[in-house]
FIBAPA-589921 format. One record per atom (N, C-alpha, C, O, CB): residue in one letter; y, z, x. Coordinates in steps of 0.001 Angstrom, whole numbers, plus 500000, padded with zeros to 6 digits. Each point is the difference from the previous one (the first is absolute). Last residue first. Glycine has a CB too. Example, Ala and Ser with C-alpha at 12.3 -4.5 7.8 and 13.67 -1.06 7.14 Angstrom:
// FIBAPA-589921
S497750507080512850;S501190500060500820;S501090500730499230;S501108500169500509;S498264497686500675;A494908502075499106;A501190500000499110;A501200500000500900;A499981500665501036;A498846500581497072;
***
This chain:
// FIBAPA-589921
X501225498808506390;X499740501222498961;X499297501331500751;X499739501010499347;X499857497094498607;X503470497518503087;X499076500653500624;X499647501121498544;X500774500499499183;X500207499057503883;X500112495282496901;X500872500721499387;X499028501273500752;X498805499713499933;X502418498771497505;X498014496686501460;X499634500867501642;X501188500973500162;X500845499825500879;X497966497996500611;X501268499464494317;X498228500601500203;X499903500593501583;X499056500659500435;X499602497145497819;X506048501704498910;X499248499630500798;X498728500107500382;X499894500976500744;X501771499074499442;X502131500319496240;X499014498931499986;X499294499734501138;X499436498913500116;X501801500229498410;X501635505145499554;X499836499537501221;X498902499120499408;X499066500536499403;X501747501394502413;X501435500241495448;X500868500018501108;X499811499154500838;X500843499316500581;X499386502543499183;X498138497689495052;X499786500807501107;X500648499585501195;X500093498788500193;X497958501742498847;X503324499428495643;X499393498584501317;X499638501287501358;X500739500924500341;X501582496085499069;X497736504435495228;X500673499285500794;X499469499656501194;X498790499989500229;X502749500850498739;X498259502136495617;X499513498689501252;X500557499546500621;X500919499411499431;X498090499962499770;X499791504948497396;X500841499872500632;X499872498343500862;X499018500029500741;X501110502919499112;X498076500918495667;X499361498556501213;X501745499740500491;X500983500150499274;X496195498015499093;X503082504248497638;X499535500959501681;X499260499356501074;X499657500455501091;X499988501517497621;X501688496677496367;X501185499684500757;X499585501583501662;X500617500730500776;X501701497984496076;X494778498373498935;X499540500728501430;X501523500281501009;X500047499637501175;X497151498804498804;X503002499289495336;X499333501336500219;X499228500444500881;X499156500862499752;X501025498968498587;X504491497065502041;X498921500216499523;X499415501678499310;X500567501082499847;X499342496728501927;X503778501096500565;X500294499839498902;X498601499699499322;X499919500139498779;X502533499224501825;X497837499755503906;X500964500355499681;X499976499720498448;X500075498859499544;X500883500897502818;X495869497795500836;X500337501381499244;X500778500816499841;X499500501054500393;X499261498784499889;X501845495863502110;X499127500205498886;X499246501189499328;X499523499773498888;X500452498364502029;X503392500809502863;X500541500447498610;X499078500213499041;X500127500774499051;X501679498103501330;X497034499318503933;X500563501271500257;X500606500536498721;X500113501224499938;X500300498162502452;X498091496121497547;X498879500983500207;X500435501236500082;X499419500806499273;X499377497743501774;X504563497875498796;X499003500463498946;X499142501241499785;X500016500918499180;X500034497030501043;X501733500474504229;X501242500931498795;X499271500354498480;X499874501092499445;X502532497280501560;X495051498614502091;X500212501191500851;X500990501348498596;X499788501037499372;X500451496898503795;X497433497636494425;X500821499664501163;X500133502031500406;X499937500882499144;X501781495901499894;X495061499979497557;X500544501469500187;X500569500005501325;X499167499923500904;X499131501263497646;X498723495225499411;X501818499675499705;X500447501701500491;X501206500159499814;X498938497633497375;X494259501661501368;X501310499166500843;X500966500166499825;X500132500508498886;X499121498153501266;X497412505481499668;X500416498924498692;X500978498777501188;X500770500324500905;X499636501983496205;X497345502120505413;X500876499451499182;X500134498864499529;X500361499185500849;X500322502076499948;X496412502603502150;X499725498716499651;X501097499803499235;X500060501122499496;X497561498796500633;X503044502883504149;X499448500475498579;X500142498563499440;X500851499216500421;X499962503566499211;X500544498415504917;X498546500190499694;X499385500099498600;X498881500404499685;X501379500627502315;X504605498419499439;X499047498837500335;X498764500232500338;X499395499163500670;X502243499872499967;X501605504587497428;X500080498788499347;X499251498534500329;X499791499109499176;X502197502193500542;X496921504109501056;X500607499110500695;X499967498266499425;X499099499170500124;X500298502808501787;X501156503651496024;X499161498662500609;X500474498865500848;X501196499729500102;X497856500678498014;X500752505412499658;X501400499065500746;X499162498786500859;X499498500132501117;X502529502274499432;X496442500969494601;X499825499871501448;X501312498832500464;X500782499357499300;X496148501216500590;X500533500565494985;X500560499869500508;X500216500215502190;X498896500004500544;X501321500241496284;X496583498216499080;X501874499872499391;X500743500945500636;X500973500379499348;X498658499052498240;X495169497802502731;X501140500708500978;X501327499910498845;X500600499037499523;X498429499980503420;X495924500196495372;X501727499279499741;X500181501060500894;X499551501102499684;X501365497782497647;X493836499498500157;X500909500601501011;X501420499687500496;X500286498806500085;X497684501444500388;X499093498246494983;X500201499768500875;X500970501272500699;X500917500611499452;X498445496886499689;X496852501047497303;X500712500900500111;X499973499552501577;X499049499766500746;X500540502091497059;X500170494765498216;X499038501058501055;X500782500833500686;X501172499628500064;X497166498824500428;X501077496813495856;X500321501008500162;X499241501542500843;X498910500553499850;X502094497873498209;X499409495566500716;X499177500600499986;X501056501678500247;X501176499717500225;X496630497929500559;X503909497739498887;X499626500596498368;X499284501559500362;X500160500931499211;X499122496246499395;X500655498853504887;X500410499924499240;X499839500643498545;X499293499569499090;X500838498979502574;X498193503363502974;X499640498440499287;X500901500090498774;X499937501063499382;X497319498542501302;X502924503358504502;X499405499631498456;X500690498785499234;X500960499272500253;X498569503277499481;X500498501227505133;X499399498170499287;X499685500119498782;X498981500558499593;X499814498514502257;X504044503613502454;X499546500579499111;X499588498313499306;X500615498963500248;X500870503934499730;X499562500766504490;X499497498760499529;X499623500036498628;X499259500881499564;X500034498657502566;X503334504968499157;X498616499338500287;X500375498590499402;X500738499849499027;X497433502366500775;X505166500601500129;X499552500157500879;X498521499877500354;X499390500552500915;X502538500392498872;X502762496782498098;X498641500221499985;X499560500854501108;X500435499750501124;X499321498177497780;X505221502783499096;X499128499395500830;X498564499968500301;X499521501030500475;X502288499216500023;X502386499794495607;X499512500602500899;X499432499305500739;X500068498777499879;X499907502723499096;X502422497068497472;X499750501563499506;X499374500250501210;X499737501189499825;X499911498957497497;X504785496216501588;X498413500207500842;X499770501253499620;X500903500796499745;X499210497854502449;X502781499678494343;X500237500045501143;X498378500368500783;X498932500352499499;X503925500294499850;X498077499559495747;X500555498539500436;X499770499612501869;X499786498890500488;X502377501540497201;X497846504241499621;X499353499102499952;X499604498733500622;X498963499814500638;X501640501382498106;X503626501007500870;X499155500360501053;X498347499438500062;X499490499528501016;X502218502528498863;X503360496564497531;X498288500442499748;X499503500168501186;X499902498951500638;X499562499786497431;X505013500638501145;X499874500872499906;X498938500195500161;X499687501131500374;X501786498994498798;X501114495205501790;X499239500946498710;X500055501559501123;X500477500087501131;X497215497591497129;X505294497245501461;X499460501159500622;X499411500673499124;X500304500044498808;X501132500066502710;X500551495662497620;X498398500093499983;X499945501432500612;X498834500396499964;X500293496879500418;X505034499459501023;X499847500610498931;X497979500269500081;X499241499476500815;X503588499189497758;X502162500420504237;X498915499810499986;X499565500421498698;X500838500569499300;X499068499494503013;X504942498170497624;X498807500953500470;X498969499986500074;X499564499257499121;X501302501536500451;X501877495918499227;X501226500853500658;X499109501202500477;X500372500603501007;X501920498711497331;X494749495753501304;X501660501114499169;X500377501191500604;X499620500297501133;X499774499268496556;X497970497241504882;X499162499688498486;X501147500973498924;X499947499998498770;X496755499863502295;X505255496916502396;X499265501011500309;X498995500250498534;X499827499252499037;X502213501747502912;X499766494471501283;X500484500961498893;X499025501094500368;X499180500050500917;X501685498284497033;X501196496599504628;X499714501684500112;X500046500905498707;X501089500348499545;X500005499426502706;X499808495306498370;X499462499981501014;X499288501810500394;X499208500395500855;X502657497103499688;X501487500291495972;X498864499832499336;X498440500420501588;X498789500057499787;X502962497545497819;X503322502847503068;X499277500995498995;X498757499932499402;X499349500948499561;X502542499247500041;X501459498977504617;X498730498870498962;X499285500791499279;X498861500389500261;X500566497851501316;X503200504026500920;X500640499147500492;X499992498990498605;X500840499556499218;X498552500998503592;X498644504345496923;X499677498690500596;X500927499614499594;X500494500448498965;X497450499158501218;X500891505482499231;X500934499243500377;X500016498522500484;X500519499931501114;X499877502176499151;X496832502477496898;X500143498570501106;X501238499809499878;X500676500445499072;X497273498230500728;X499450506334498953;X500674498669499865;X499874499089500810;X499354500109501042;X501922500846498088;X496113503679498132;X499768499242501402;X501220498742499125;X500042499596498838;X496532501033502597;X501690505534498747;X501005498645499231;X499748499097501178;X499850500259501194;X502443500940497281;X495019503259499803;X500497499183501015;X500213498521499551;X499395499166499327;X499472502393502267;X498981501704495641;X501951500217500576;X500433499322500793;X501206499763500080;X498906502159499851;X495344498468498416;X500551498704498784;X501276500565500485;X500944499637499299;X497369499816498117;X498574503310505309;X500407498932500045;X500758499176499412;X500675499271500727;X498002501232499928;X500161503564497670;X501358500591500608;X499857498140500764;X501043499375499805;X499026504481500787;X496154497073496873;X500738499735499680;X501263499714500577;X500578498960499682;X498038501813499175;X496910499701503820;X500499500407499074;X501402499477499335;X500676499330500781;X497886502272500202;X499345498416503928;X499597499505499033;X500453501078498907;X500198501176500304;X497952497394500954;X503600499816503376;X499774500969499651;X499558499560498489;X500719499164499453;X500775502174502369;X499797495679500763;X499012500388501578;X499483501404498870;X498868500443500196;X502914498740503132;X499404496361494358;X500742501054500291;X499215500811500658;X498811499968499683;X502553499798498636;X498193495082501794;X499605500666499465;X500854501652500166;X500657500076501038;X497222497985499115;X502724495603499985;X500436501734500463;X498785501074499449;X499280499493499140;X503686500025500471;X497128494556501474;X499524501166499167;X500365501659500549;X499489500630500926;X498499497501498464;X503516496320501769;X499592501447500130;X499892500955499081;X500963500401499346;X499818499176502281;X498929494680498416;X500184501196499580;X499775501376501110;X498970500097500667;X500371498526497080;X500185496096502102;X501302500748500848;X500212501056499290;X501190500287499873;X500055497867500993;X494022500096498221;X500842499032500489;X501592501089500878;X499945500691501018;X498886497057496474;X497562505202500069;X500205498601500160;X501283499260500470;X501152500418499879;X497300499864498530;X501063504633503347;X499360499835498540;X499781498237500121;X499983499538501141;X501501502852497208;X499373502126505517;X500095498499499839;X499671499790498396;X499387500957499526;X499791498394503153;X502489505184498785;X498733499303500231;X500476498791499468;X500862499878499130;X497306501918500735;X504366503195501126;X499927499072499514;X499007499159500861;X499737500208501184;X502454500242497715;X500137504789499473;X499049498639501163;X499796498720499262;X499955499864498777;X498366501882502474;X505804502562497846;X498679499215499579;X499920499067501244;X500764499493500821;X499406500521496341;X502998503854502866;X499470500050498830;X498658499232499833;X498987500515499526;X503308499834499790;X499878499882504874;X499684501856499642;X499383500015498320;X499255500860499530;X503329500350502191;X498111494231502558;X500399501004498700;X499213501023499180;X498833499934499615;X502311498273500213;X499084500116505467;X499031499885498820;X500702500783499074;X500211501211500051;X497556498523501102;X505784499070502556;X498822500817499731;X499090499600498679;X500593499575499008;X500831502270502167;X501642496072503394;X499587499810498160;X499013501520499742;X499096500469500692;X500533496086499135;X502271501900504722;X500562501163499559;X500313500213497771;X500695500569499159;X500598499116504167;X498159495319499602;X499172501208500274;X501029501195499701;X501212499789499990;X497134499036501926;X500765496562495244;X500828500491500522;X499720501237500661;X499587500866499228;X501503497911499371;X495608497677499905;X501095500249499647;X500475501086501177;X499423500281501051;X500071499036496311;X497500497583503624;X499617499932498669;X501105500214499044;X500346499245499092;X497530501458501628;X502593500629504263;X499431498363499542;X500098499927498837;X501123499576499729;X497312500020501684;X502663504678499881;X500524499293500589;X500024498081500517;X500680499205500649;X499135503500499466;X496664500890497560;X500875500183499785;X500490499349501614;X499294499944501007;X500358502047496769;X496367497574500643;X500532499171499882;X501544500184499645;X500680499186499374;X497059500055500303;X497469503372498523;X500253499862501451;X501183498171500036;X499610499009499384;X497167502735501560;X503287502031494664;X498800499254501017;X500868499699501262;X501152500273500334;X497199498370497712;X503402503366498265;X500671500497501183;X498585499591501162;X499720500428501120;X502221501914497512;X498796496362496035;X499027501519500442;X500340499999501675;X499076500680500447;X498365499146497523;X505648497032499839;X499576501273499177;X499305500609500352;X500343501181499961;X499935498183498665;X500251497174503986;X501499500952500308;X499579501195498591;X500188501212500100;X502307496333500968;X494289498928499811;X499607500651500417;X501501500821500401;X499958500731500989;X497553497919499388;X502398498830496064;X498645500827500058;X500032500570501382;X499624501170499924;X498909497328498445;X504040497842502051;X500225501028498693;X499331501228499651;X500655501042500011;X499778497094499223;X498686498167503504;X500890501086500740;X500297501141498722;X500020501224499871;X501328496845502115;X495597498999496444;X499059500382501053;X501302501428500801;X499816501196500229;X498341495583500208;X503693499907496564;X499615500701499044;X499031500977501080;X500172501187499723;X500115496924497893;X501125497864504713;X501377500668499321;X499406501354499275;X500448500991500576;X500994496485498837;X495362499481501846;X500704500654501266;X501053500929499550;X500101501181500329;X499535496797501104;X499122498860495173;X499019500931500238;X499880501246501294;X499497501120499920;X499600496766498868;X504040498252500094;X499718501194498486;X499444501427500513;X500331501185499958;X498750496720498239;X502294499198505786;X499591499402498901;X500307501214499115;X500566501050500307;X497642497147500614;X503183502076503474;X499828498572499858;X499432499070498558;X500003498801499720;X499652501918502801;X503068504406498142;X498631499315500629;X500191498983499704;X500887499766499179;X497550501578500747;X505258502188500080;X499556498527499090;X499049499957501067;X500252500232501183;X501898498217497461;X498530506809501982;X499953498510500735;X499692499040498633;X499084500244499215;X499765500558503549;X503665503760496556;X498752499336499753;X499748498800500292;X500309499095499225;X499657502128499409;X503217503914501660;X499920498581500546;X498748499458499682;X499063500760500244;X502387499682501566;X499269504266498427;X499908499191498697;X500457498879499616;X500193499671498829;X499722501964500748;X502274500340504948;X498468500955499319;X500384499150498372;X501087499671499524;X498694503788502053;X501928492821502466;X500564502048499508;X498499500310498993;X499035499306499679;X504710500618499699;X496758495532502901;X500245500705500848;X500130501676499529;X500022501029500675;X500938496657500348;X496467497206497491;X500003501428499743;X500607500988500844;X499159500788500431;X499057498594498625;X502537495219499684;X499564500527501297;X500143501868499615;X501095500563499995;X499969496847501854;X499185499404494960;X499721499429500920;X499422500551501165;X498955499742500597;X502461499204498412;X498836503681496160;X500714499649501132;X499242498815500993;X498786500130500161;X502211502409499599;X499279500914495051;X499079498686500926;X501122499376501078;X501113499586499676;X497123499445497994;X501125506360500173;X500964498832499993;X499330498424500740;X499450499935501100;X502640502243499097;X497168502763497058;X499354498685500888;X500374498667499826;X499841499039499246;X498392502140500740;X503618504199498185;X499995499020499789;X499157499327501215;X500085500671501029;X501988499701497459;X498379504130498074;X499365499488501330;X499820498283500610;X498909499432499980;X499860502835499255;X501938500783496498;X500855499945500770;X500065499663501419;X500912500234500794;X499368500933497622;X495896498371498110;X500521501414500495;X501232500223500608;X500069501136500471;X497892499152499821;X500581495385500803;X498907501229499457;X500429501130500317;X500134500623501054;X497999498269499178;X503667495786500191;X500277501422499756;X499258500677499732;X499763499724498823;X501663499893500728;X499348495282502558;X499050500464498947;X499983501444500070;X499169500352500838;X499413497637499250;X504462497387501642;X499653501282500047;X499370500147498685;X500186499424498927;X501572501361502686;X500851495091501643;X499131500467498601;X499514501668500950;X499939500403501161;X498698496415497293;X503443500324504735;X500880501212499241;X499442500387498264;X500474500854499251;X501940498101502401;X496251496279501117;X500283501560500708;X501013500398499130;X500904499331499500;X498650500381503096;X496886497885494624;X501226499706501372;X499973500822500091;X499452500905499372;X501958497747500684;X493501501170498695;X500861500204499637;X501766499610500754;X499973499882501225;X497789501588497812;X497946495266500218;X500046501443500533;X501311500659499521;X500782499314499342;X497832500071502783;X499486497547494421;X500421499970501349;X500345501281500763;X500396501057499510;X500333496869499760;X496533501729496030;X500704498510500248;X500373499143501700;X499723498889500454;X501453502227497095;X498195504348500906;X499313498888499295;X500867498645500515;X501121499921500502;X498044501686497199;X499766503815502940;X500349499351500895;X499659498523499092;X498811499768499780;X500798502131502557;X500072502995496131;X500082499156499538;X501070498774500885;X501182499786499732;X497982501954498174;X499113503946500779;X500712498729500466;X499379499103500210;X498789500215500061;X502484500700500714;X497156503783495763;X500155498809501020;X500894499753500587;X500920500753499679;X498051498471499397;X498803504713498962;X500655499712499391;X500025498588501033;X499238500090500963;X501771502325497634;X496193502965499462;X500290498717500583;X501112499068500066;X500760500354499098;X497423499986500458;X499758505147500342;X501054499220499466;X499934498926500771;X500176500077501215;X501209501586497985;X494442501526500582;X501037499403500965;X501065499074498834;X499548499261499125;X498475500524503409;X497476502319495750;X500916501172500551;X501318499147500583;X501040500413499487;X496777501454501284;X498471495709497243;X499487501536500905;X501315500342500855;X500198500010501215;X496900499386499260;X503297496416496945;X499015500762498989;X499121501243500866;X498908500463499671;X500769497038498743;X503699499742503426;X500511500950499414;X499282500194499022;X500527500606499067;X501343499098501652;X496218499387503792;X500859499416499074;X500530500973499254;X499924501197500276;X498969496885499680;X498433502710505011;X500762501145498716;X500874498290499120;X500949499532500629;X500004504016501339;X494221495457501169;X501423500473500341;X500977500578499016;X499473499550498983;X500215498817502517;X494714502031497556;X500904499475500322;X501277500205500670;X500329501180500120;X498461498320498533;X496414502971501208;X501447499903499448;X500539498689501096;X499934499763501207;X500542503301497867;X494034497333499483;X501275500104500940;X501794499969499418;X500546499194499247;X497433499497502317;X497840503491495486;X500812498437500552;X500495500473501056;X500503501110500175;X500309497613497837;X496829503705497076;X499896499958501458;X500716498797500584;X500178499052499236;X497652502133500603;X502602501101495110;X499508499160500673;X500707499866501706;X501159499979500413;X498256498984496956;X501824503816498997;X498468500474499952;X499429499107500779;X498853500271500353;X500966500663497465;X504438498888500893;X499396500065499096;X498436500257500423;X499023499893499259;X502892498775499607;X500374499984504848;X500632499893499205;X498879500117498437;X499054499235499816;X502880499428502167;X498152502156503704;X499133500814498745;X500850499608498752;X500483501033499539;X498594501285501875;X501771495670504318;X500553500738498658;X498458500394499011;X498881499715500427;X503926498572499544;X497432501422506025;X499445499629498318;X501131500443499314;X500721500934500352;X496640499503499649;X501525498913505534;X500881500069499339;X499413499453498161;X499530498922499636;X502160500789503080;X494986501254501191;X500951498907499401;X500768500549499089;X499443500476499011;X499142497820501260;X497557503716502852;X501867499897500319;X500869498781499368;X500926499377500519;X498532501593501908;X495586498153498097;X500419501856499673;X501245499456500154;X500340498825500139;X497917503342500917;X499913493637496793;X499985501071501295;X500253501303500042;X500303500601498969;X500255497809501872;X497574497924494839;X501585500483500908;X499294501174501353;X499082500819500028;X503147499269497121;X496616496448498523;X499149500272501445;X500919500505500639;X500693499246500682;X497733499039499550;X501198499873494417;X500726500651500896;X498954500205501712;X498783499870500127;X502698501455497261;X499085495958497299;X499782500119501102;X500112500658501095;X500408499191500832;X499641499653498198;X502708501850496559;X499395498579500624;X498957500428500894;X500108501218500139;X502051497380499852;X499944505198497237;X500353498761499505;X499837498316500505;X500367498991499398;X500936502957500005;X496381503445500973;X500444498712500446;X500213498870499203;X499165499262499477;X499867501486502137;X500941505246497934;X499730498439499911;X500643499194501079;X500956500215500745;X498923500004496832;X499503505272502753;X500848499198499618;X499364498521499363;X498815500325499932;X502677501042501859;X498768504437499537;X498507499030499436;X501361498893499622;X501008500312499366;X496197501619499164;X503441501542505370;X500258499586498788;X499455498671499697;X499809498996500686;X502043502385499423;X498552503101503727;X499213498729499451;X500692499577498723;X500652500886499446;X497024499851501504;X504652501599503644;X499435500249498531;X499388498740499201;X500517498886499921;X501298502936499973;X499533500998505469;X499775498531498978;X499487500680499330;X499327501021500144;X500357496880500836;X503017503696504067;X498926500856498407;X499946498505499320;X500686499086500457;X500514504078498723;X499943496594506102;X500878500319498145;X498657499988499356;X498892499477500122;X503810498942499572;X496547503662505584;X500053498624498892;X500465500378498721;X499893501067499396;X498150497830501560;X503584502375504636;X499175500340498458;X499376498669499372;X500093498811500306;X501721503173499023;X502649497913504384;X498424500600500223;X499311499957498085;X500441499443498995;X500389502810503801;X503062493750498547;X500051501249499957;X498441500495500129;X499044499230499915;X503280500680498712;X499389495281500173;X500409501119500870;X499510501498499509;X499850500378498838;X502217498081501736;X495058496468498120;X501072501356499659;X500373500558501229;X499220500057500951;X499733500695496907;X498008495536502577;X500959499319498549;X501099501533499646;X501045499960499351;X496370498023499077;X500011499662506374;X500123501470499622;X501043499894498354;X501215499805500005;X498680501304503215;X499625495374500257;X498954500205498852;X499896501408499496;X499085500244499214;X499598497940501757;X504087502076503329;X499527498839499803;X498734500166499017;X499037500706500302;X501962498503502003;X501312505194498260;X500324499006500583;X499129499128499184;X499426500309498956;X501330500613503301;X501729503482496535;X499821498800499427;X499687499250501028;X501053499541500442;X500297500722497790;X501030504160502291;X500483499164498890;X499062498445499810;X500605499009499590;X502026502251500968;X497659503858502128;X499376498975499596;X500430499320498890;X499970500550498900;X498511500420502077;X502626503173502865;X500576499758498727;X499140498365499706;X500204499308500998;X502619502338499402;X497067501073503798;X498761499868499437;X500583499534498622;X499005499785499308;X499440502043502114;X505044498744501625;X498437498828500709;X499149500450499341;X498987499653500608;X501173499940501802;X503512502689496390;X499998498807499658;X498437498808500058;X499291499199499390;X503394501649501413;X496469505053498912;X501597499064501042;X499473498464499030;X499031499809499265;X501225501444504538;X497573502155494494;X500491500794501643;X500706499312500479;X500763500310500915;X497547500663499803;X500655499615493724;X499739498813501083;X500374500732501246;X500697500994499802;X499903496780498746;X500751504211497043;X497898500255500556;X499743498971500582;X498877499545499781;X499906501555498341;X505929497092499913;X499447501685499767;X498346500023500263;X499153499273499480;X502819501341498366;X500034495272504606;X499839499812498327;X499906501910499970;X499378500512500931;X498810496350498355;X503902501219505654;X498791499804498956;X500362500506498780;X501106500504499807;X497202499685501795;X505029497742501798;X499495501577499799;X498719499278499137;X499886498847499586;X502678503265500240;X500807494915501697;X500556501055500890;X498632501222499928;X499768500823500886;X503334498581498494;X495734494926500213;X500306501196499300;X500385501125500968;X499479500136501107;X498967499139497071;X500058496467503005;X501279500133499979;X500266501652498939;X501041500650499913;X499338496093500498;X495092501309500499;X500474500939501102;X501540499969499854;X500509500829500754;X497447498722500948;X497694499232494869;X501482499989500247;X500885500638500889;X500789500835499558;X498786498817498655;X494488498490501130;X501339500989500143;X501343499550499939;X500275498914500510;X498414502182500792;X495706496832497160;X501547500133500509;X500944501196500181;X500162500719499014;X499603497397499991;X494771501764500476;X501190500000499150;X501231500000500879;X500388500914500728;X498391500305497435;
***
């Protein structure tokens, strides 16, 4: 097990840092012990063959990999809308009061490189909202990943927002444009809208046994709900980007699972 030697002190009933453990290589949780699990008799609504450590919802009684958060589970949704031609310099798209400005040449924070196409264009885009890799190319360096919503590619010159925090209080966040060429940039309206409240809706836990069944069939299944995991040892649904994952329980009913990226990706890491 990996160590964290930048630490000043150890954890309370630790003797110093150099024995403090956080997680090495394939290792899916930080920390000593094991989280407690509770069975629950669920269904299958298709086919299933899932791994230990896959991220699940339990909707109505039915088993699944959880999906990424729409706004039929919790996340306020809402769009932009790159259409026709890239955008001119000085169009802008607002979130939240938060303007992205499209620029030739991206020199200041929330600057957004015109790419060569739609599609280049909408790629910088996306990546000045979640604060991906490509600051000072893509867009403007000293951008920060906005604090309200992430955002994902959708069809053609769409971005798709989602609200990082699920529940209602999303349908607040306000979104505008500004185009040159108006018919060249819209949004989906003045707010996101779809936030829910339902916890339900949201991932219920983590397998902790392999689990197979057949469409329809029903069985009592094992669930981690709760412990501190490591987001790239655990199986997840497609489209779930780093920021995602780290939010995805929140507001659920396992809000004591915790997830994030482990420190160190190194396998010759000394333990």
């Amino acid at each position: 097990m990996a160590q964290d030697t930048t630490l000043g002190h150890g954890a309370p009933g630790i003797a110093s840092f150099a024995t403090q453990s956080f997680g090495g290589p394939g290792e899916p949780r930080y920390g000593e012990g094991v989280p407690t699990t509770i069975h629950e008799t669920v269904s299958a609504g298709a086919d299933l063959n899932l791994p230990i450590y896959s991220v699940v919802s339990v909707i109505a009684g039915v088993l699944a990999l959880a999906t990424i958060p729409t706004a039929t589970q919790g996340a306020a949704t809402g769009t932009l809308t790159i259409a026709n031609a890239v955008p001119a310099d000085g169009d802008t798209f607002t979130i939240n009061g938060q303007a992205y400005t499209f620029r030739a040449t991206p020199d200041d924070a929330y600057e957004v490189d015109i790419g060569a196409d739609i599609a280049a264009t909408r790629a910088n885009l996306i990546a000045a909202i979640n604060g991906d890799a490509g600051a000072g190319t893509a867009y403007g360096e000293d951008t920060e990943a906005n604090p309200y919503v992430y955002a994902v590619a959708g069809s053609a010159g769409v971005t798709t927002l989602f609200a990082r925090d699920p529940g209602d209080e999303g349908d607040s966040i306000t979104l505008a444009k500004v185009f040159a060429t108006g018919a060249n940039g819209s949004v989906s309206g003045g707010n996101l809208t779809g936030g829910s409240d339902d916890a339900d809706a949201l991932p219920f836990g983590i397998l902790a046994d392999p689990v197979v069944m057949t469409n329809g069939q029903s069985m009592s299944v094992a669930f981690y709900r709760e412990g501190h995991w490591d987001m790239d040892q655990l199986n997840w649904s497609a489209g779930w980007t780093d920021a995602m994952k780290v939010k995805a329980f929140e507001g659920s009913r396992s809000p004591n699972i915790f997830i994030s990226k482990k420190k160190f990706n190194n396998d010759q890491i000394a333990v």
